[in-house]
Backbone bond lengths (Angstrom), bond angles and torsions (degrees), N, CA, C in turn:
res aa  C-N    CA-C-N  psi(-1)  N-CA   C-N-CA  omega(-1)  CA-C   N-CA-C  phi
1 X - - - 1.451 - - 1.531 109.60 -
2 X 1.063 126.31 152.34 1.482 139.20 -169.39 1.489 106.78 -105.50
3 X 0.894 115.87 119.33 1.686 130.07 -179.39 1.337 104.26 -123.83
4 X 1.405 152.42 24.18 0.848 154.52 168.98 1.861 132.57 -165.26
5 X 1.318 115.37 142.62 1.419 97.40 -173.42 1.545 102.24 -147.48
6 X 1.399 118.88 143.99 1.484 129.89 172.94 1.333 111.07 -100.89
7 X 1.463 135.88 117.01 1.528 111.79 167.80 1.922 92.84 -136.73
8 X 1.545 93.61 -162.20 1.111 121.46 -177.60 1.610 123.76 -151.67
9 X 1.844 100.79 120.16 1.516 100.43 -179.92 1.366 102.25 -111.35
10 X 1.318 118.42 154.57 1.081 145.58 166.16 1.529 130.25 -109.67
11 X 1.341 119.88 -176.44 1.717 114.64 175.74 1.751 95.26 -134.85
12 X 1.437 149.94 -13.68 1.228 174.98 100.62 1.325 111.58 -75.40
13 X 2.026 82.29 154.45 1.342 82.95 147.01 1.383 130.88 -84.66
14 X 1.181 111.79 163.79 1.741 114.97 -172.43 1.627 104.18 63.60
15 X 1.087 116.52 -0.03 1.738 113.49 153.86 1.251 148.71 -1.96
16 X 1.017 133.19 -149.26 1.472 145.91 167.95 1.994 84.26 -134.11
17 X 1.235 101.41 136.18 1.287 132.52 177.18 1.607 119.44 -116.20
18 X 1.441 109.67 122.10 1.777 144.69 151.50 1.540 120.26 -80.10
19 X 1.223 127.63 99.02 1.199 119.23 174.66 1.615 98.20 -109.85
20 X 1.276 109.89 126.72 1.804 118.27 -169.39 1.396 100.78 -126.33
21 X 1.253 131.12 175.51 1.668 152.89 140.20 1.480 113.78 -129.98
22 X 1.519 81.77 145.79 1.662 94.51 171.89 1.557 94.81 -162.96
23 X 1.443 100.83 -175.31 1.838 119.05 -169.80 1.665 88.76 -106.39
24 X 1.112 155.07 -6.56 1.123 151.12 -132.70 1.477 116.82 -163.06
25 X 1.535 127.36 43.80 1.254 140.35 -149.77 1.731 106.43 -63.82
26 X 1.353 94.27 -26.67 1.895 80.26 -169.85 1.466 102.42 -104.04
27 X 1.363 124.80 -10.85 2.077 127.51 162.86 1.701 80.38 -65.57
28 X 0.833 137.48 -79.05 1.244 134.65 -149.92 1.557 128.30 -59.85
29 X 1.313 101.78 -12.44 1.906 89.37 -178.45 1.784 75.78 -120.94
30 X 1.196 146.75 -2.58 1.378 111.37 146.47 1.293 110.77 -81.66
31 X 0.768 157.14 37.74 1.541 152.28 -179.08 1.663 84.12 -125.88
32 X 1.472 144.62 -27.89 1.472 144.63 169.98 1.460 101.49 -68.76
33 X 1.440 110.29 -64.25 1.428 116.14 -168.54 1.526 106.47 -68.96
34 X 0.591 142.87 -8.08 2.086 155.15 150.56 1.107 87.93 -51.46
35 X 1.563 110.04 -83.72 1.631 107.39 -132.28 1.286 113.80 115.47
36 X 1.595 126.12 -15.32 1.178 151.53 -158.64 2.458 104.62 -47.56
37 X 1.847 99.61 -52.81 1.286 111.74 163.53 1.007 130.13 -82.41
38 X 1.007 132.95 127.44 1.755 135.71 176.37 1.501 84.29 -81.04
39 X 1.930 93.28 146.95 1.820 103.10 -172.33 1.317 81.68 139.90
40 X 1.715 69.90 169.33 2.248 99.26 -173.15 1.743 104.93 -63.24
41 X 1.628 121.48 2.16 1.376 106.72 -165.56 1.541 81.79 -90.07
42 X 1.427 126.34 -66.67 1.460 139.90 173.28 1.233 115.68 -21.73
43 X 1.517 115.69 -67.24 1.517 123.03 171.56 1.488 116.00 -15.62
44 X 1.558 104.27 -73.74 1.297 124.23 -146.42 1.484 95.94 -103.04
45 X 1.344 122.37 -5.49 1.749 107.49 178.16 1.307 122.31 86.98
46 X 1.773 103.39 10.94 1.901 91.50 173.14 1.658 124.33 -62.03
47 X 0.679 112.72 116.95 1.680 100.46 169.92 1.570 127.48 -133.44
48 X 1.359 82.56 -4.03 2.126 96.20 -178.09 1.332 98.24 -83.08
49 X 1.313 103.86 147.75 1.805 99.53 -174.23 1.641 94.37 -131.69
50 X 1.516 109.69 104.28 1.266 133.22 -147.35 1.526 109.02 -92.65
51 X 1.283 106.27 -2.75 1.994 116.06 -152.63 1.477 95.33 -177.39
52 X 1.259 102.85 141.71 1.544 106.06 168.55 1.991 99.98 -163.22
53 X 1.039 115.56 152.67 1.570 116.65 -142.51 1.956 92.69 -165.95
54 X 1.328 89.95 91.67 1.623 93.96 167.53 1.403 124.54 -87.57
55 X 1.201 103.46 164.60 1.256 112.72 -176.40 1.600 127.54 -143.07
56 X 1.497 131.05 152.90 1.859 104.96 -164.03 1.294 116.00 -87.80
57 X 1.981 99.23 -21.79 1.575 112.58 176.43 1.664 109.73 -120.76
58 X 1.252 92.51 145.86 1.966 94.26 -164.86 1.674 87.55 -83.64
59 X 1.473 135.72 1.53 1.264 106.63 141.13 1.286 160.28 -43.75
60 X 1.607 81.60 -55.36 1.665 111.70 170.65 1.392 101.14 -63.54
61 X 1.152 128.08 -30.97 1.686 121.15 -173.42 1.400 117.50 -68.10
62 X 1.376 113.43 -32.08 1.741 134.10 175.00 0.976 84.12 -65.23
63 X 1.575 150.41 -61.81 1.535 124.31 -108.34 2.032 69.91 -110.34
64 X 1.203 117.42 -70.45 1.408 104.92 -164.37 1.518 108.55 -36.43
65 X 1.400 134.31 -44.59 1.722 130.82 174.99 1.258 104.49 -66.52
66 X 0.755 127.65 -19.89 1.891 107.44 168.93 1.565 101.13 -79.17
67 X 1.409 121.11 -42.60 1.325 115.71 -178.99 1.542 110.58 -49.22
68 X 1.162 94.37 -76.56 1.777 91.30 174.42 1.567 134.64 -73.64
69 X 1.307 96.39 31.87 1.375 88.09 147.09 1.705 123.25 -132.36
70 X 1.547 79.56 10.84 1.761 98.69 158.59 1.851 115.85 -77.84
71 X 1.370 98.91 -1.83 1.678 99.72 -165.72 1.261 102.96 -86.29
72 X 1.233 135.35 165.33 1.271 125.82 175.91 1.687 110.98 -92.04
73 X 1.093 132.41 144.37 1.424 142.14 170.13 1.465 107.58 -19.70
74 X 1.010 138.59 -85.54 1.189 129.08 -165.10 1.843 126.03 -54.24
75 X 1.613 96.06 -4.95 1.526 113.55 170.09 1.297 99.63 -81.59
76 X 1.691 121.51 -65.19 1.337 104.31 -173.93 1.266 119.10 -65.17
77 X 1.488 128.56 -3.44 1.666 115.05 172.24 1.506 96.90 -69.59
78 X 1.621 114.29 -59.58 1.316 93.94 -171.18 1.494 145.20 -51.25
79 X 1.524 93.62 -19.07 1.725 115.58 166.47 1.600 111.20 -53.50
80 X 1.512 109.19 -55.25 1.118 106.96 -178.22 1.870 125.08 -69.29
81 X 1.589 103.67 -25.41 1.300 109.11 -167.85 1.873 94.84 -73.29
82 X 1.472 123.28 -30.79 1.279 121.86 -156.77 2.052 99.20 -84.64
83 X 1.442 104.69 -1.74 1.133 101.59 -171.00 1.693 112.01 -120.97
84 X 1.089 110.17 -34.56 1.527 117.99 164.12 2.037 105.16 -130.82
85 X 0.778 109.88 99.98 1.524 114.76 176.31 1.236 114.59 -63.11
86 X 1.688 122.48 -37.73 1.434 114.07 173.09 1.515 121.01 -107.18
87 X 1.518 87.39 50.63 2.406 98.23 179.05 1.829 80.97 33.98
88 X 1.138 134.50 99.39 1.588 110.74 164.32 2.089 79.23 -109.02
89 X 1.197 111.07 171.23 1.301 138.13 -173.86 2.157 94.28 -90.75
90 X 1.589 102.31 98.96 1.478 102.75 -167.18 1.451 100.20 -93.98
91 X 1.319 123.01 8.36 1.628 124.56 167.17 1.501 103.52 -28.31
92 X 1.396 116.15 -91.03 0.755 130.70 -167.77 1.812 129.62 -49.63
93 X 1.346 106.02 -5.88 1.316 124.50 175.59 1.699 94.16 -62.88
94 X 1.219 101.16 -53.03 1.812 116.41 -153.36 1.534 103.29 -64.22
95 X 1.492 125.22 -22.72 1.221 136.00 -145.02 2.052 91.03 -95.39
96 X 1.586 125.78 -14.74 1.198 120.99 -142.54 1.559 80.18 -113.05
């Protein structure tokens, strides 16, 4: 069972980038795509959720998002390009 999740929203592709965790992946990127939090996701309009990266312990989910967001930008594009090639909007993946 999955108790934890890493993803990434965006507002484009090649964007401005959010890399978050939570236990609760699909409350949580509608609560982006709302608008629901005030914050840099709201601000700037991320709401495409470009990457998403489970995990079994919501430990491991902290520790990998701190990792990557120690990476520099052009790492996490490539993260994302090697995992969805066309930024497609994976909301709706989560919903099925």
């Amino acid at each position: 069972m999955t108790s934890g999740w890493v993803y990434i929203v965006t507002d484009k592709p090649y964007g401005t980038l959010y890399i978050g965790v939570t236990s609760d992946i699909a409350r949580r990127v509608y609560e982006h795509r709302e608008g629901l939090v005030d914050g840099f996701t709201r601000r700037y309009g991320l709401k495409w959720l470009v990457f998403v990266e489970a995990h079994e312990d919501i430990s491991l989910a902290i520790a990998r998002e701190k990792h990557l967001k120690q990476w520099r930008r052009a790492w996490k594009i490539d993260l994302i390009q090697s995992a969805n090639p066309e930024w497609r909007d994976l909301y709706d993946d989560l919903l099925c």
